[in-house]
Steps between C-alpha positions, in 0.01 A plus 500: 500500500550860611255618775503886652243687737266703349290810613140387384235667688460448787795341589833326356469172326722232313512577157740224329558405138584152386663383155333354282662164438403232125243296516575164693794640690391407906737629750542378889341615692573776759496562930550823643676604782548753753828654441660362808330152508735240359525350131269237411698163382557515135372852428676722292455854624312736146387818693479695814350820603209679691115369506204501624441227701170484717458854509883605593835544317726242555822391320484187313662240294391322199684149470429249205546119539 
């Protein structure tokens, strides 16, 4: 997953791109985080960065189970 702000008019949005994975192939599924907020149980940690998040930028943390 990659995931950067983007100027669309009128404001900045999320604009992420995901790989395409074979047919069949299911992955975990995923929790995010605030950056400071501690690791969920079993999570591997796959990307962090800046979103959107209910109409403000906040640093986050994509973990997969």
């Amino acid at each position: 997953m990659l995931n950067e702000l983007a100027w669309v008019v009128p404001s900045f949005m999320n604009l992420m791109t995901f790989e395409t994975l074979a047919n069949g192939v299911l992955l975990n599924k995923v929790k995010v985080t605030r950056h400071n907020a501690p690791p969920p149980t079993a999570h591997t940690k796959v990307w962090t960065g800046a979103m959107i998040v209910a109409g403000h930028t906040e640093l986050v943390v994509v973990w997969r189970g």
